[in-house]
C-alpha positions in Angstrom: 0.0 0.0 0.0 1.2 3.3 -1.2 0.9 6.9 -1.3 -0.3 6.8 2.4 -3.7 9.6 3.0 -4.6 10.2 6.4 -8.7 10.5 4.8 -8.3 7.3 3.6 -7.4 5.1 7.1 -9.8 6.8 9.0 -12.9 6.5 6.2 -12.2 2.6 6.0 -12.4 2.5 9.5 -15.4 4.4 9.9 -17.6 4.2 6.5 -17.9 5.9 3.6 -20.0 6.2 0.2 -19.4 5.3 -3.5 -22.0 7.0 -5.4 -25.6 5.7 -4.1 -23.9 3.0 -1.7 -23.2 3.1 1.8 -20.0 0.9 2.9 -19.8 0.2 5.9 -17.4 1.0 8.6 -15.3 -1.9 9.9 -15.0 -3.5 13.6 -11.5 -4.4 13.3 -9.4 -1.4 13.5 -5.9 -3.1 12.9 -4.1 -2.2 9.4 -0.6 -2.8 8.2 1.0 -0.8 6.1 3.5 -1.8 3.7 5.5 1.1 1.9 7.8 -0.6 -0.3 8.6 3.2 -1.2 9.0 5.1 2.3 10.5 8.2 0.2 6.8 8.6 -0.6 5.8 9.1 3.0 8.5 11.7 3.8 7.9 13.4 0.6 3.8 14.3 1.6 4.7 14.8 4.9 6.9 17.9 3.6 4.1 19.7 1.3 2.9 22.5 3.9 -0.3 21.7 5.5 0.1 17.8 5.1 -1.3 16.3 8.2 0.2 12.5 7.4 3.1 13.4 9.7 0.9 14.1 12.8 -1.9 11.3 11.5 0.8 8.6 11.9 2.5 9.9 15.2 -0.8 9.6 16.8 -1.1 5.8 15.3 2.1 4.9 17.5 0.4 7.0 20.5 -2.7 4.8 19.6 -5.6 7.7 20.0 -8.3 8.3 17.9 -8.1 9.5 14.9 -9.8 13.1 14.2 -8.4 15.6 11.6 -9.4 19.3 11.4 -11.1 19.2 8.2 -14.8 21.1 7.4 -15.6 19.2 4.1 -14.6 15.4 5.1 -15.8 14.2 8.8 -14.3 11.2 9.5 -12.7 9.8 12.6 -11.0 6.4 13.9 -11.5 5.4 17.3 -8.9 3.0 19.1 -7.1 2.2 15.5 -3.6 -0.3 15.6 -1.5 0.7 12.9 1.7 -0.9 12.2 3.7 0.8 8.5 6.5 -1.6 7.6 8.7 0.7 5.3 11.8 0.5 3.1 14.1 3.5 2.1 17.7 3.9 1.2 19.9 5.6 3.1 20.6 8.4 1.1 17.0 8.9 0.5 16.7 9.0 4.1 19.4 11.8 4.6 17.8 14.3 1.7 13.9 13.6 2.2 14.2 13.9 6.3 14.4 17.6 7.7 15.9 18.6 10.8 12.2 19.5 12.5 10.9 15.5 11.6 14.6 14.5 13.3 13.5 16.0 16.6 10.0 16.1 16.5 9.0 12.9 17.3 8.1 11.3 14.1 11.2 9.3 12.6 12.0 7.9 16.3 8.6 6.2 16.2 9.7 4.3 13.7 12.4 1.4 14.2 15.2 2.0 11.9 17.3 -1.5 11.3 20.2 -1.8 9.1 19.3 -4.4 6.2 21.5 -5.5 3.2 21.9 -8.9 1.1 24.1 -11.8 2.5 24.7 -13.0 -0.7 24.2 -12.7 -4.8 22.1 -14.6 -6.7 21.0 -14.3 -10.4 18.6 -17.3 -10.6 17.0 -17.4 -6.7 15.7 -20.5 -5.7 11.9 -21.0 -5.2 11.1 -21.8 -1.5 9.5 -24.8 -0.8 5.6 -25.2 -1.2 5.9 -26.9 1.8 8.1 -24.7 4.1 5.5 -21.7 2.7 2.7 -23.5 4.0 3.9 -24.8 7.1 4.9 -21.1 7.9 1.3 -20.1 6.8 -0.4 -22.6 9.3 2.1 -21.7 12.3 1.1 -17.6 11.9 -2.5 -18.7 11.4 -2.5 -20.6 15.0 -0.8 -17.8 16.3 -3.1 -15.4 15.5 -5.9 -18.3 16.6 -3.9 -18.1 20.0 -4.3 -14.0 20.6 -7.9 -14.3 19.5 -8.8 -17.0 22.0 -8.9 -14.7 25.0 -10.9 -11.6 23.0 -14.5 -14.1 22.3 -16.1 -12.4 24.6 -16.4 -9.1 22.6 -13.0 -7.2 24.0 -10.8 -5.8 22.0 -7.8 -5.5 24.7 -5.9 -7.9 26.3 -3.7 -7.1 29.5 -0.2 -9.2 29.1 1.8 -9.3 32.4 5.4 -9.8 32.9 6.9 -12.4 35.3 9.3 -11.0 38.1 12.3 -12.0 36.6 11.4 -9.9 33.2 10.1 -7.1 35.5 13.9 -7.2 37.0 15.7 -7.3 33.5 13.8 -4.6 32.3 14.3 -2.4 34.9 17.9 -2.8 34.6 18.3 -2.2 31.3 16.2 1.0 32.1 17.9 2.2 34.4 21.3 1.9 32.3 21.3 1.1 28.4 18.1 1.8 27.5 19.2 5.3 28.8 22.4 5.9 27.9 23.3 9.3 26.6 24.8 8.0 22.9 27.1 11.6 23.1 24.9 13.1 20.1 21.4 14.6 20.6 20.3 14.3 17.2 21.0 10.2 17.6 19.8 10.5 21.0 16.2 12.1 20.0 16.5 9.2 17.2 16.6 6.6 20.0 14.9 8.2 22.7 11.7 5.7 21.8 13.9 2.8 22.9 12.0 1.5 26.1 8.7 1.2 24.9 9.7 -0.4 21.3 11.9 -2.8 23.6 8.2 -3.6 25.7 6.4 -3.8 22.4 8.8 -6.4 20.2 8.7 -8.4 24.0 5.0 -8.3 23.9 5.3 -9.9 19.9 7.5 -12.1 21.2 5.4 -13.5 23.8 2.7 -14.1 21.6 4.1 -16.3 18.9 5.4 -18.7 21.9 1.9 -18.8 22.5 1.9 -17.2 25.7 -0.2 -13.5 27.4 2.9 -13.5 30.4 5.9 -11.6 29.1 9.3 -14.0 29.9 13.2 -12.9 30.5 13.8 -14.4 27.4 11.8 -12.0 25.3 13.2 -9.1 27.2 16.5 -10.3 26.0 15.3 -11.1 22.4 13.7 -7.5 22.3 17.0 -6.2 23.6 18.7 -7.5 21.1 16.7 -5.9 18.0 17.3 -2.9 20.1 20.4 -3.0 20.3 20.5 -3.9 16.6 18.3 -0.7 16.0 20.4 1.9 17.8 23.5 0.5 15.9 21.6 0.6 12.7 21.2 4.4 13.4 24.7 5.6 14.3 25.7 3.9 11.2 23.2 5.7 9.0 23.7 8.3 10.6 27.3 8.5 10.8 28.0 6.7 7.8 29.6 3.8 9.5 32.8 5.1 11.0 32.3 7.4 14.0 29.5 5.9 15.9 30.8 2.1 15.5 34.4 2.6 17.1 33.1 4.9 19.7 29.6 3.6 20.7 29.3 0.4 19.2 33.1 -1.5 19.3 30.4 -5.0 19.7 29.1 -4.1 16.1 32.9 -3.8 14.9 32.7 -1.5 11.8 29.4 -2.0 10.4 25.9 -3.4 11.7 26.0 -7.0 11.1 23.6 -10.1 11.5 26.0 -11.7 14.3 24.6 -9.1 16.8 21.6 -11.4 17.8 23.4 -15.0 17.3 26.0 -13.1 20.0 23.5 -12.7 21.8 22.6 -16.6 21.8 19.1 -16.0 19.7 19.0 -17.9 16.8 19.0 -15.1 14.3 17.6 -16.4 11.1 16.7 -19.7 9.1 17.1 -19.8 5.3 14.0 -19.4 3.6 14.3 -19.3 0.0 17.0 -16.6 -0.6 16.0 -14.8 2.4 16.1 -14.5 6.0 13.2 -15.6 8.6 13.6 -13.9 11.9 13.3 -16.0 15.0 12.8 -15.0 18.7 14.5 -17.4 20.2 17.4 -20.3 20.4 14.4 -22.7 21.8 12.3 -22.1 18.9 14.5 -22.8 16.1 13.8 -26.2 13.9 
């Protein structure tokens, strides 16, 4: 989905006409957004009086929905919004302005480092097989988290054990607050803590479980970690914020950062990469 309109999101979500028909508005207020062109996103959100910018900061603060337009009405109440998006760097450095920097909207947004492990001119179909057994395993997950919502709720409260209370609290208290020596970096990363609470919460669920573990503190920790390196390198262009923040990362971001960590970082799937939580889970 591209080319991203504010108007858009919040008429699915509450109705809207096509000529003499009514359609109408939907229960389920959960949308992802894939932007195989993020450029596009940064680009409206720079034409003056574009409200995208602050439409999609109040998606990650999760409130309704409600622009300040006379000739359009529309609202979302209690909408879940996830944008998965893809830009270069260089893109990244020309289309971003100071102001979005600082202003809250890029650090809402989890920047990681991506970039091919290998070259192939033919790539090898994945497996029929492996596609559907991947299929059915997301499909029981999702069965999972709708299990405890059949009696018309919407919300679910997870809970973490004592032990992931203590982790977390630590890594509060130092790395998930550590002054990085830059304040534009640091206002990049200042959204650290809750996107660490939110990937544990992910985590949770696909091991099939509403009680937050140590384990996916840790595996959240280390997509953080991954994430703040991915930004000083961006950022930086590799050099600087690698030998002086980041020695672990060595000179670049780099896939062995989770594996380090003792995760299981990926399995091959076709000629990509599928991302696993944790060592236990890996087949």
């Amino acid at each position: 989905m591209s080319c991203i309109n504010p108007s858009t999101l919040m008429a699915v979500s509450m109705g809207y006409q096509v000529g003499q028909q009514q359609v109408p508005a939907i229960t389920d207020k959960r949308l992802w957004v894939i932007e195989s062109e993020f450029a596009n996103v940064l680009q409206q959100s720079r034409r003056g009086g574009n409200t995208l910018s602050a439409a999609l900061r109040d998606c990650w603060d999760g409130v309704d929905l409600k622009p300040a337009t006379k000739t359009f009405r529309v609202h979302a109440s209690e909408p879940h919004v996830c944008l998965s998006g893809a830009i270069t760097p260089s893109e990244l450095l020309a289309l971003v302005r100071r102001r979005d920097l600082l202003n809250g909207f890029v650090n809402r947004f989890l920047m990681v480092w991506g970039e091919r492990t290998q070259v192939e001119a033919l790539p090898r179909r994945a497996p029929q097989a492996r596609v559907e057994a991947l299929a059915a395993e997301v499909v029981d997950i999702l069965d999972f988290t709708r299990s405890m919502s059949e009696d018309g709720g919407r919300t679910v409260l997870m809970t973490m054990t004592d032990k992931a209370r203590h982790r977390y609290a630590s890594l509060y208290q130092r790395e998930l607050n550590e002054d990085l020596g830059s304040t534009l970096i640091d206002s990049l990363l200042e959204r650290r803590a809750p996107m660490l609470l939110r990937l544990a919460m992910v985590f949770a669920l696909t091991d099939r479980t509403w009680q937050i573990e140590e384990e996916h503190i840790d595996a959240a920790m280390a997509w953080v970690r991954y994430a703040t390196d991915s930004v000083g390198f961006v950022l930086t262009g590799g050099q600087q914020f690698a030998i002086t923040v980041s020695g672990r990362m060595g000179s670049r971001p780099n896939l062995r950062l989770l594996s380090s960590q003792g995760f299981c970082v990926a399995q091959r799937f076709g000629g990509g990469l599928l991302w696993s939580s944790s060592a236990g889970h890996c087949r």
